[in-house]
C-alpha positions in Angstrom: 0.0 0.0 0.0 3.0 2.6 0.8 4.4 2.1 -2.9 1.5 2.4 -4.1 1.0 5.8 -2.7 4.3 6.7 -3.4 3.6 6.5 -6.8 0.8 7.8 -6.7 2.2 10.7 -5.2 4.8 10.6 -7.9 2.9 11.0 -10.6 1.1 13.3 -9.3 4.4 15.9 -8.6 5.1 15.4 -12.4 1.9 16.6 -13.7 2.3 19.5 -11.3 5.7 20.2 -12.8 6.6 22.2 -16.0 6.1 25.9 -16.6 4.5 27.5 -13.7 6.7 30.9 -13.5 3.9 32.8 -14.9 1.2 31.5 -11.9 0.6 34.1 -9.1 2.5 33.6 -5.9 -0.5 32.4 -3.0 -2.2 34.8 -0.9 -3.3 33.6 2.1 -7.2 34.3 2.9 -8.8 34.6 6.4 -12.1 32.8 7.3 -13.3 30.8 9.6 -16.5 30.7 11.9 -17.4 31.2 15.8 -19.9 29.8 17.7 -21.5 30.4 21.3 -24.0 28.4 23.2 -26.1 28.9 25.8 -28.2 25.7 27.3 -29.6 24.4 30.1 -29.8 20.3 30.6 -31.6 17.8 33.3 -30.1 14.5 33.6 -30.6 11.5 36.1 -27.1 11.5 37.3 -26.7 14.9 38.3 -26.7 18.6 36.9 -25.8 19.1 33.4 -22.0 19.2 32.2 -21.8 23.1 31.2 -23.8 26.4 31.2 -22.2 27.5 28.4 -19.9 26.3 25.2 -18.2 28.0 22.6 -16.2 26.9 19.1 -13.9 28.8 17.5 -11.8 28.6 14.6 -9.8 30.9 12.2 -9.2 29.5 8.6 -5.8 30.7 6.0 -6.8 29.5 2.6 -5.0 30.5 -0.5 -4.6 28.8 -3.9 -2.7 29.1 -7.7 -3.3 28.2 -11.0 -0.1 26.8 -12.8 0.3 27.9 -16.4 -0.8 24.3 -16.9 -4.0 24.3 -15.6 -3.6 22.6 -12.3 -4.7 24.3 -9.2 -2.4 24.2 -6.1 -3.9 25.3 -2.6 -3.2 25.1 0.8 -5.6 25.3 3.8 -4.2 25.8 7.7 -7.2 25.8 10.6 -6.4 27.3 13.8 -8.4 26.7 17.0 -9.6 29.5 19.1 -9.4 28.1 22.3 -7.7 24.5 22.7 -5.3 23.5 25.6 -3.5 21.1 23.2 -3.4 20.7 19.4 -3.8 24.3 18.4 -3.7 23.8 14.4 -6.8 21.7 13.8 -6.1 21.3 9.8 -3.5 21.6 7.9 -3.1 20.0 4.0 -2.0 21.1 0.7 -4.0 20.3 -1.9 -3.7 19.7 -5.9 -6.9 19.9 -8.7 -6.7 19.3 -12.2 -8.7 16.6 -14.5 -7.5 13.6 -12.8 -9.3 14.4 -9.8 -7.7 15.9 -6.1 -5.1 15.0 -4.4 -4.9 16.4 -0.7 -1.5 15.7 1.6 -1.4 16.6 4.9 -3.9 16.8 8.4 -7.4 16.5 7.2 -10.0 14.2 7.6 -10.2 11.2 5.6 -12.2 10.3 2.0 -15.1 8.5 4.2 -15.5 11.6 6.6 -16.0 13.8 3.2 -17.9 11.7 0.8 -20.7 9.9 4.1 -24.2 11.1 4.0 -26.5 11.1 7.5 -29.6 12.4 8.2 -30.8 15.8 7.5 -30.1 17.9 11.2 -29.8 21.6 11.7 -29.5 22.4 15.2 -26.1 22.7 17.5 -27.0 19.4 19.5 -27.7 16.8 17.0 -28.3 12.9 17.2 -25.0 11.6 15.2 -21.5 12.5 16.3 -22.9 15.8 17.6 -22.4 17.9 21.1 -24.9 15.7 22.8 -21.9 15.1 25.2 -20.7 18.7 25.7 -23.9 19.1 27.9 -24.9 15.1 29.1 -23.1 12.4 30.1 -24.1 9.7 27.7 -22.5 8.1 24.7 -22.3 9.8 21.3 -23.5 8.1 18.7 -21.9 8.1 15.0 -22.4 6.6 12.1 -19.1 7.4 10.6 -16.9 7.3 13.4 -13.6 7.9 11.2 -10.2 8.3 12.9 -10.2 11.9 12.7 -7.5 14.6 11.5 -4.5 12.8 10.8 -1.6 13.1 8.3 -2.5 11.3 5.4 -2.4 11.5 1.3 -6.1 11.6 -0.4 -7.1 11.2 -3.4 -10.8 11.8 -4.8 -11.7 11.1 -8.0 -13.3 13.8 -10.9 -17.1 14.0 -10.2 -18.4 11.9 -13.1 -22.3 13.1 -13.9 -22.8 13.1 -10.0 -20.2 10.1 -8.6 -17.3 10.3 -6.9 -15.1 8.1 -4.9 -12.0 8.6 -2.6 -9.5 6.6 -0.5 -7.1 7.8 2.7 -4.2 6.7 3.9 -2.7 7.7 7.4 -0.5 6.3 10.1 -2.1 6.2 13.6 0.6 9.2 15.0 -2.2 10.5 15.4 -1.1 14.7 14.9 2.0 16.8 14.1 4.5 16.5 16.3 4.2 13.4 17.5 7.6 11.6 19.4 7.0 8.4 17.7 5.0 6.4 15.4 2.9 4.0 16.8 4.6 0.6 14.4 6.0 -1.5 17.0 4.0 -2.2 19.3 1.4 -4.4 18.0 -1.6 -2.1 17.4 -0.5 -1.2 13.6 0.3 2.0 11.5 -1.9 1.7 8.9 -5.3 3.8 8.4 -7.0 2.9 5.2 -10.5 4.9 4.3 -12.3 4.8 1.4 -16.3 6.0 0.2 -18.4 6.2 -3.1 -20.9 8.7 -3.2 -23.6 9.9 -5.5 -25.5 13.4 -6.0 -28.5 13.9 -8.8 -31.2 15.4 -9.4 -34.4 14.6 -11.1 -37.6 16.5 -12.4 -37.1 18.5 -8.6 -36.1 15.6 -6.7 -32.8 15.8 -5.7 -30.8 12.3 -4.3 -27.8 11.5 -2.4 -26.5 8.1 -1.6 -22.6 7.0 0.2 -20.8 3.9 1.3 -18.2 4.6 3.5 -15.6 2.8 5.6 -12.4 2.8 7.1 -9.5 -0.3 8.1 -7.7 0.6 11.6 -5.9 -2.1 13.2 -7.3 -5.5 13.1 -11.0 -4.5 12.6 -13.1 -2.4 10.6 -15.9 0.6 10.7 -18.3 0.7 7.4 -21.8 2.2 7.0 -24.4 3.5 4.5 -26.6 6.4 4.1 -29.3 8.3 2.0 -31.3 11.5 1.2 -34.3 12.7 -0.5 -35.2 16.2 -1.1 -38.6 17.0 -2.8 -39.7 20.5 -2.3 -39.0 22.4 1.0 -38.2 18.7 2.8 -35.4 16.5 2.7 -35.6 13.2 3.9 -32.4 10.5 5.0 -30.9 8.2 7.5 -27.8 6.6 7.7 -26.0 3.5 9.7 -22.9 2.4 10.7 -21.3 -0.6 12.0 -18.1 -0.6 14.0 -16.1 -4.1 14.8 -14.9 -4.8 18.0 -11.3 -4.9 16.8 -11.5 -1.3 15.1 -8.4 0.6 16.0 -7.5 -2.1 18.4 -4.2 -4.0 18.4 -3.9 -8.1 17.3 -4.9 -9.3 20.9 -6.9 -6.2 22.3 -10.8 -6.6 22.0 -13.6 -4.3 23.2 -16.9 -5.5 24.7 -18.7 -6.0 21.5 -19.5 -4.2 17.8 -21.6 -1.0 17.7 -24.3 -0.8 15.6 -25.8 3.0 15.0 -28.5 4.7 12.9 -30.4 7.7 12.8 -33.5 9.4 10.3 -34.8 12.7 10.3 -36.0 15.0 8.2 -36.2 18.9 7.4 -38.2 22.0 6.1 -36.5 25.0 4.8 -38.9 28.0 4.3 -37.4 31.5 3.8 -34.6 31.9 5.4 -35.6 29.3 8.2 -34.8 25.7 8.5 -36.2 23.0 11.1 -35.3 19.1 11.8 -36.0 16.6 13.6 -33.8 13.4 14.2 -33.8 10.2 15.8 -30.8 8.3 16.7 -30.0 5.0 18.0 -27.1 2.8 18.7 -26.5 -0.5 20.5 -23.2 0.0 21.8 -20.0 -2.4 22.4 -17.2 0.3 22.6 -18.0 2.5 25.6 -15.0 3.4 27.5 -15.2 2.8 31.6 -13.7 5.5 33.4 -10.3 5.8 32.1 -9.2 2.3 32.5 -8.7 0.1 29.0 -12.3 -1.9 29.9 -15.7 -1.2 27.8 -19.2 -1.4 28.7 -21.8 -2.2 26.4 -25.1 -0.8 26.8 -27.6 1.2 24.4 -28.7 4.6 23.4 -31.7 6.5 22.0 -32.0 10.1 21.4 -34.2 13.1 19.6 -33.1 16.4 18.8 -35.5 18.8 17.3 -33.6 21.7 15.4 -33.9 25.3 14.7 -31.6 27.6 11.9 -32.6 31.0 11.0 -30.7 32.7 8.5 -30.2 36.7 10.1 -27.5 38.1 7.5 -25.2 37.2 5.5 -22.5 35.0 7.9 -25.1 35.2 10.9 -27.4 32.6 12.0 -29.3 31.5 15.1 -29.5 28.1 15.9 -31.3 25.7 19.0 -32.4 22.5 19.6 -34.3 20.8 21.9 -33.2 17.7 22.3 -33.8 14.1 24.8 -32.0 11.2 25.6 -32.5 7.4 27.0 -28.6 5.7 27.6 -28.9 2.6 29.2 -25.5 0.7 30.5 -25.0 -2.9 31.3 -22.0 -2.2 33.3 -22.2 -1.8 36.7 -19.1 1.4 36.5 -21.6 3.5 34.2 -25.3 4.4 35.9 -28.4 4.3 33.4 -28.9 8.0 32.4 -31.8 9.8 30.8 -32.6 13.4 30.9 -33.1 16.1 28.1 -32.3 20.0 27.6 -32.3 23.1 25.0 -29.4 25.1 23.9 -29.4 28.1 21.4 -26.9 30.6 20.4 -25.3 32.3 17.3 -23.2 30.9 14.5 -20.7 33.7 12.8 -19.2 32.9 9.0 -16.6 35.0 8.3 
């Protein structure tokens, strides 16, 4: 798999060669977003987690066209408030007719091409902030490993598919002391999806297959949409092995299973959604010991975004939750809450 990507890689730093000393030298642009959250939360096991919760990022983006056509970019992501990893993304990036290639810390192919359920609030059902304000288990359906460095490649969009594969080393982040290739676990993080996006006579259709290789076990999942009109329509599932990102003779409790559906109504410059979720879970961490629980999870969230200007918009959710445990380390929880606050697009 390395000399494959190697040449892959290769290949693609020859096409990029060749007369490029008329292209403009890259200006860096600054973007980003912030968010802020206010909620309130009552849960079985005590008060809620946090008052208050905020996300902040600032975003350098710049790009050139070479006097052959191909488009080289780079995009670096920088947390607002983080008490570790303070560049959350960091990749080049290279366009032309065979497709993109991306090298660096970004997410993986699966993370970009998988398709869930239509949700619009800050809470959410699937790999949302259910847990920023509960103590429960967070549900995803495409539970990839994350920001890590790895090459990409996606494929040209061909009348509405597109496919893509990753591959990363579990280092995990820059500036890591050592890789992680001797001790039994692995170094190898293979992700892959195929997606597809069309629309016909006002119906508009998405469909993805995703999955990811880590360790000795596996992740994979599906999922769909429908829009007609103001509503779109879709679920998604997920199924993740008890070996995923695991070494040879390290096994969790049991495999996860995960879904959610919801749907959504756009009118104006409002959107709403609700979303169910659901996941029968073999993976959740005790404490911070190496030993899992298994246990099972349903929750709602009922979403609200309203558009006020261009780069601002209000968002809450109301949202409930049902996590039932089978270890005796983790207490049965249930509770439910409401959060709003503002998202800024700059």
């Amino acid at each position: 798999m390395k000399k494959i990507l190697f040449a892959s890689s290769a290949l693609v730093a020859v096409a990029v060669a060749g007369s490029a000393h008329a292209s403009e030298k890259i200006q860096l642009e600054v973007g980003g977003y912030m968010e802020q959250w206010a909620g309130v939360a009552d849960q079985d096991v005590g008060e809620s987690k946090n008052a208050f919760q905020s996300d902040t990022e600032v975003h350098f983006k710049g790009k050139t066209t070479l006097d052959n056509g191909i488009e080289v970019g780079a995009v670096i992501e920088l947390e607002g408030e983080t008490s570790s990893d303070q560049i959350d993304e960091q990749y080049l990036f290279v366009n032309g007719g065979f497709g993109q290639v991306k090298l660096g810390k970004d997410d993986s192919a699966a993370d970009s091409l998988a398709i869930t359920a239509p949700s619009v609030g800050p809470v959410g059902v699937n790999d949302g902030d259910l847990t920023n304000w509960v103590d429960a288990y967070l549900i995803d359906t495409v539970p990839s490993s994350g920001d890590q460095n790895r090459l990409t490649y996606f494929t040209p969009n061909l009348g509405g598919f597109q496919a893509g594969v990753s591959y990363a080393d579990d280092s995990q982040r820059n500036g890591a002391s050592s890789y992680n290739d001797t001790d039994g676990t692995g170094d190898n993080i293979v992700s892959a999806g195929v997606s597809y996006q069309g629309d016909f006579d006002g119906i508009s259709f998405g469909v993805s297959a995703t999955g990811e290789n880590w360790g000795e076990g596996n992740w994979y999942g599906v999922g769909a949409n429908v829009g007609f009109g103001n509503f779109v329509v879709g679920s998604s599932w997920g199924h993740i092995e008890d070996d995923y990102a695991q070494g040879e003779n390290s096994k969790t409790a049991g495999d996860t299973d995960a879904y959610d559906i919801g749907v959504s109504y756009a009118m104006d410059a409002a959107k709403v959604s609700l979303t169910y979720g659901y996941a029968e879970y073999g993976n959740r961490k005790v404490g911070s010991t190496s030993a899992t629980s298994t246990g099972e999870i349903s929750t709602v969230d009922l979403g609200l975004a309203y558009t006020l200007g261009a780069g601002v918009t209000w968002k809450s959710s109301i949202f409930w939750f049902d996590d039932e445990a089978d270890s005796t380390s983790i207490a049965d929880n249930d509770g439910y809450g409401a959060v709003t606050g503002l998202v800024l697009n700059f």
